[in-house]
C-alpha positions as CSV (number, residue, x, y, z in Angstrom):
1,X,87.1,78.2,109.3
2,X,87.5,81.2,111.3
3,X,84.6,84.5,111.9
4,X,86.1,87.6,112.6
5,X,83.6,90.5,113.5
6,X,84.5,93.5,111.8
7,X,83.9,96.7,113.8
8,X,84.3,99.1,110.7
9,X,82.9,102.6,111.4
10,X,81.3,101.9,114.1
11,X,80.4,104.3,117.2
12,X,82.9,104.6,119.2
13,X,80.8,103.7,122.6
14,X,79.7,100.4,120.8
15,X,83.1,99.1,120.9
16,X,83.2,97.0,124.5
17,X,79.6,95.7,124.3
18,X,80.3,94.4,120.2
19,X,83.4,92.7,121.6
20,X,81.7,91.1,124.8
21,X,78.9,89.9,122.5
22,X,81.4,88.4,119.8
23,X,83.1,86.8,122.5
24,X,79.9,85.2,123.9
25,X,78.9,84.4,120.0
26,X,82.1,82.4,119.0
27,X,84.3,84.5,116.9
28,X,87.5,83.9,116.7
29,X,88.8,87.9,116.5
30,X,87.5,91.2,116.2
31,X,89.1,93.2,113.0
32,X,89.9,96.9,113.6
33,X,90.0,99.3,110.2
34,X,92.6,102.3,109.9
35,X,92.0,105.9,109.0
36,X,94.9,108.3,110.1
37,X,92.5,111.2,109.0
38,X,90.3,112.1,106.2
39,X,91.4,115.3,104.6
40,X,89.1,117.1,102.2
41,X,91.1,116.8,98.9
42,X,92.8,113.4,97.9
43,X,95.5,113.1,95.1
44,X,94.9,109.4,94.4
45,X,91.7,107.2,94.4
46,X,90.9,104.9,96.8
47,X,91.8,101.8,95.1
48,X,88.8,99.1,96.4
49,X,85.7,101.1,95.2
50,X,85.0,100.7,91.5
51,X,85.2,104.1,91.0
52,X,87.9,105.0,93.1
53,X,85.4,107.3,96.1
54,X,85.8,106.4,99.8
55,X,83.2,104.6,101.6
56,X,83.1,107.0,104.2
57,X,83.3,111.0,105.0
58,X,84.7,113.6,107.7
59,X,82.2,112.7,110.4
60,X,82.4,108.9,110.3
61,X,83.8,107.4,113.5
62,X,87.4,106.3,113.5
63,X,89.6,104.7,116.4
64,X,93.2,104.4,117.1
65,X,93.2,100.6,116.5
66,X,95.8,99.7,118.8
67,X,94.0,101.6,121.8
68,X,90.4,100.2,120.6
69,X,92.4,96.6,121.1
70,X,93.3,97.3,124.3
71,X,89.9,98.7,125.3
72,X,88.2,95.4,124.3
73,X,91.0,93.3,125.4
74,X,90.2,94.6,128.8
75,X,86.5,93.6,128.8
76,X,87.1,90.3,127.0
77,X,89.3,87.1,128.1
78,X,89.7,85.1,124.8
79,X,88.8,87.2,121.7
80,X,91.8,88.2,119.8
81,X,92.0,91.5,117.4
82,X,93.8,92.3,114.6
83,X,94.3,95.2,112.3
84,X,92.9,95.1,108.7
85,X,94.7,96.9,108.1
86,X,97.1,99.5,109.9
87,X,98.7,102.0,107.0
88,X,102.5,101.2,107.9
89,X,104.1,103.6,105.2
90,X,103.1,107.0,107.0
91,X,104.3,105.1,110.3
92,X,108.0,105.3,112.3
93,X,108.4,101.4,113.3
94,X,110.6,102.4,116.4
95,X,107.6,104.5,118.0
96,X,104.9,101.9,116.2
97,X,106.8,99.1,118.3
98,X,106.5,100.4,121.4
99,X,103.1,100.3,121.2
100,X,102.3,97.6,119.8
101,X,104.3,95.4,122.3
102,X,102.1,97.5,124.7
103,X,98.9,96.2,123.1
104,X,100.4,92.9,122.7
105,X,101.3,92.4,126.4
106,X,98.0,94.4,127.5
107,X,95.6,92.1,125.6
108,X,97.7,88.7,127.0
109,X,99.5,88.5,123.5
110,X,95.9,88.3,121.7
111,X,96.8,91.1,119.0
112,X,97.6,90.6,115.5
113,X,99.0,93.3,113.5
114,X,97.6,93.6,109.3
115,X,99.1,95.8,107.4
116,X,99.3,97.6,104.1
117,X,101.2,100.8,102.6
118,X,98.6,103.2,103.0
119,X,96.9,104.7,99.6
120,X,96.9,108.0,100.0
121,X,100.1,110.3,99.4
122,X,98.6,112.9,101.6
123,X,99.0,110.6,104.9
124,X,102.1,110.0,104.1
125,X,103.2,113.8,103.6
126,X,101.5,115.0,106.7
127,X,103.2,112.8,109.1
128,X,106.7,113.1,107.7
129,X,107.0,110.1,105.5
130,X,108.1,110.3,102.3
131,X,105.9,108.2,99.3
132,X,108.6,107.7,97.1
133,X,110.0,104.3,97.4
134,X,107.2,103.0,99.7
135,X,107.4,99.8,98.9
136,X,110.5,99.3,100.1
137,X,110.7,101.3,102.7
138,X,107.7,99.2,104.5
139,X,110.1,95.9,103.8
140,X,112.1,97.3,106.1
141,X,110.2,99.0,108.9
142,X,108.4,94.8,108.5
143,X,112.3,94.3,109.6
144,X,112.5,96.9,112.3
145,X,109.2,95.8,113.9
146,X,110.0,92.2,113.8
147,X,113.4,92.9,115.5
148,X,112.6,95.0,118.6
149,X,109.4,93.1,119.6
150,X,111.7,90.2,119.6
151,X,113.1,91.6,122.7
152,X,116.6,92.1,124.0
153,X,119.0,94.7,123.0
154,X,119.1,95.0,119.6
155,X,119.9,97.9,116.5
156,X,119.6,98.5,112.8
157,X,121.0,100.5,110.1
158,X,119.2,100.3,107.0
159,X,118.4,102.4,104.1
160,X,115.5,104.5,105.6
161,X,115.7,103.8,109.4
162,X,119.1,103.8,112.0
163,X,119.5,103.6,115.4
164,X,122.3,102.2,118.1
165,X,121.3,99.3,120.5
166,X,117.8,99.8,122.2
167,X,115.8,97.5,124.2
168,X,112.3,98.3,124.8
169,X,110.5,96.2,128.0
170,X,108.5,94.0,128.2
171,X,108.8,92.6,124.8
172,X,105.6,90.2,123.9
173,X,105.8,86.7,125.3
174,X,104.7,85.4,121.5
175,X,105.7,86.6,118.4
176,X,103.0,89.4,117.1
177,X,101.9,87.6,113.9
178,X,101.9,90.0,110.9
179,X,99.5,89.6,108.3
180,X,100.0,91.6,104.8
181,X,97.3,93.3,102.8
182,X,97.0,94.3,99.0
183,X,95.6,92.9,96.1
184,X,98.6,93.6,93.7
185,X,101.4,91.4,92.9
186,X,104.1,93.2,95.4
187,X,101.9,93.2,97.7
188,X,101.2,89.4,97.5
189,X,104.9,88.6,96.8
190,X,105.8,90.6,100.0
191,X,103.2,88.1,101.9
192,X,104.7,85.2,100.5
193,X,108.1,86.2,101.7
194,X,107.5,87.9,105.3
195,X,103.9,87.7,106.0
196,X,102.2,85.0,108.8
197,X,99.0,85.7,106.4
198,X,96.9,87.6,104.3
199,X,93.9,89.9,104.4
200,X,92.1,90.7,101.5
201,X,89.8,93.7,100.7
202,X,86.7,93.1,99.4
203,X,86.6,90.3,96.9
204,X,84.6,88.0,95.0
205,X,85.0,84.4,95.6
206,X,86.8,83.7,92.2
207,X,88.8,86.6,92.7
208,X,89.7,85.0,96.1
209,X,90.0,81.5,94.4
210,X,92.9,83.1,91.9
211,X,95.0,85.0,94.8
212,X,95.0,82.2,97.0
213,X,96.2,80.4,94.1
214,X,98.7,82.6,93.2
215,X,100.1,83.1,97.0
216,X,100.4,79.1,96.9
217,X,103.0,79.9,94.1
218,X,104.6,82.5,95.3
219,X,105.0,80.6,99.3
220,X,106.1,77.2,97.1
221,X,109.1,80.1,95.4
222,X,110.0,81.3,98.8
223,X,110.2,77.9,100.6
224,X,107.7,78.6,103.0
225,X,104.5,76.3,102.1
226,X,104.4,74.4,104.9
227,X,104.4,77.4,107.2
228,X,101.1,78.1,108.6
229,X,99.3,81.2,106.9
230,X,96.5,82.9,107.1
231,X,94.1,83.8,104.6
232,X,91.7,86.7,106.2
233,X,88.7,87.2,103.3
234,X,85.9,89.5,103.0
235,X,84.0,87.6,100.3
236,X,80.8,89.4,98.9
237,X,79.4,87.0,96.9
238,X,79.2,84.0,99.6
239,X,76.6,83.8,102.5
240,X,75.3,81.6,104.8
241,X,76.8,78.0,106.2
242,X,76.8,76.8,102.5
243,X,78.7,80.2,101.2
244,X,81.4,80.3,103.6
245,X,81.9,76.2,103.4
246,X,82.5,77.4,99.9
247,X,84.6,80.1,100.7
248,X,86.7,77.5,102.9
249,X,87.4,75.3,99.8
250,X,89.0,77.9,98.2
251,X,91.1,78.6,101.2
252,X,90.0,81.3,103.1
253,X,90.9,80.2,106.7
254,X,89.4,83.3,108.6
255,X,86.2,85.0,107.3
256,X,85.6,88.7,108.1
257,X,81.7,89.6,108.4
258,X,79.6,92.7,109.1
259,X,76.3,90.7,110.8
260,X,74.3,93.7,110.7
261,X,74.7,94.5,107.1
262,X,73.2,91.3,106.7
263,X,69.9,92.1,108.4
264,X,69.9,95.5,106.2
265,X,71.3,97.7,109.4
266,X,74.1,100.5,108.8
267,X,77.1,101.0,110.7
268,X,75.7,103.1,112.9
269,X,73.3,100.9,113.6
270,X,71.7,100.8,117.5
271,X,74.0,98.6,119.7
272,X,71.4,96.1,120.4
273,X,70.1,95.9,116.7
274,X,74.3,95.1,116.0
275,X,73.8,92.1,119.2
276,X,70.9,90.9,118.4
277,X,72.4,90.7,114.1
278,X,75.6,89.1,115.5
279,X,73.7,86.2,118.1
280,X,71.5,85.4,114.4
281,X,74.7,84.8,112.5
282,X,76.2,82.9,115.6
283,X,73.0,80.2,115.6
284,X,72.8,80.2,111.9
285,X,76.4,79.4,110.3
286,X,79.3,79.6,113.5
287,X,77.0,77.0,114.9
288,X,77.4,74.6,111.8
289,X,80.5,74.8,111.6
């Protein structure tokens, strides 16, 4: 079992000193949320809230998580970061690549890249991406990404992207690993088939217990079970050393936590108050385990 410290919403200039701290603490990663932009009116309903309203409003703090990666991969030497999860749909692969084989190369090939559609229709209108057919048009920019970080000269003509033979330098020295999140069934079939994990949203542990399950079926279809994957879980019915021991049985491999939440702190929550929240959780279950 893996921690990852989640950095959701937090202030901007908490960033370096939660990612030294988490460092110092033992986690394994730090996990870095996406927002593109949060526009007044929104035509569908945010799809992990029981009643479909965002946990979060105009003023709350959002960073680029590719730059915030390679902010704290400067003040950190072993702590990787992933996205959980970066909206691909409203994204061009070809510019996304470029930087994330910056990142990648910046941070000593300690980046991970999550990712997900995107849920709202207006990010994808108001950067030039079309919703219809996003599904599929995601498979493929999975494709495109895949095939320039690889390196060398290489091209692609597909149903949504084209270009001739481009090379973009330096390409990582390890493949980016990209981890797919989504709780419906394409979403879980498209991480059986491409993905080098999974991240969930928030879950209950038999919810986790039934998608795990059902990704084991859908890897065993694809050929792939005895490819390592990761299962990334925010679990919010399982605490403490005996709750995440639990939360491992199931198969969660990584856990995401908020430490401060715990300890009844917000997210923007003092710096030290955040430290001191994520040293407590270090002693008390990354220590037993």
């Amino acid at each position: 079992m893996k921690f990852t410290l989640s950095v959701a919403m937090s202030p901007l200039d908490q960033l370096a000193g939660l990612a030294r701290t988490a460092e110092e603490c033992g986690f394994a990663a730090i996990a870095l949320p996406d927002s593109l932009f949060y526009s007044e009116q929104v035509s569908a309903a945010y799809p992990y809230t029981p009643d479909g309203s965002r946990m979060w409003n105009a003023e709350t703090p959002w960073a680029d998580p590719l730059i915030a990666a390679a902010a704290m991969g400067a003040v950190t030497s072993k702590l990787r970061f992933y996205t959980s999860v970066l909206k691909l749909g409203p994204r061009n692969p070809v510019l996304l690549a470029r930087q994330l084989a910056s990142v990648a190369v910046l941070t000593g090939d300690r980046f991970g890249l999550g990712i997900g559609l995107g849920w709202a229709p207006e990010e994808f209108e108001w950067c030039g991406a079309p919703y219809a057919k996003r599904g599929a048009r995601v498979d493929e920019a999975i494709e495109v990404l895949r095939l320039i970080l690889g390196g060398g000269m290489v091209e692609h003509h597909g149903e949504f992207f084209d270009f001739d033979r481009l090379q973009m330098s330096p390409a990582p020295a390890a493949p980016v690993p990209i981890y797919i999140g989504g709780h419906t069934e394409p979403a879980l079939r498209r991480a059986a088939r491409v993905g080098d994990g999974w991240a969930s949203a928030m879950m209950t542990l038999e919810e986790l217990r039934t998608t795990i399950d059902r990704l084991a079926e859908l890897r065993a279809e694809h050929g792939r079970s005895e490819v390592p994957f990761e299962i990334q879980a925010v679990c919010v019915d399982r605490f403490g050393a005996s709750g995440y021991r639990e939360q491992a049985e199931v198969g969660v491999t990584d856990a995401i936590v908020v430490p401060w939440l715990f300890d009844g702190h917000g997210f923007d929550a003092d710096l030290r108050v955040k430290q001191d929240s994520i040293r407590k959780f270090a002693d008390e279950v990354i220590g037993q385990f």
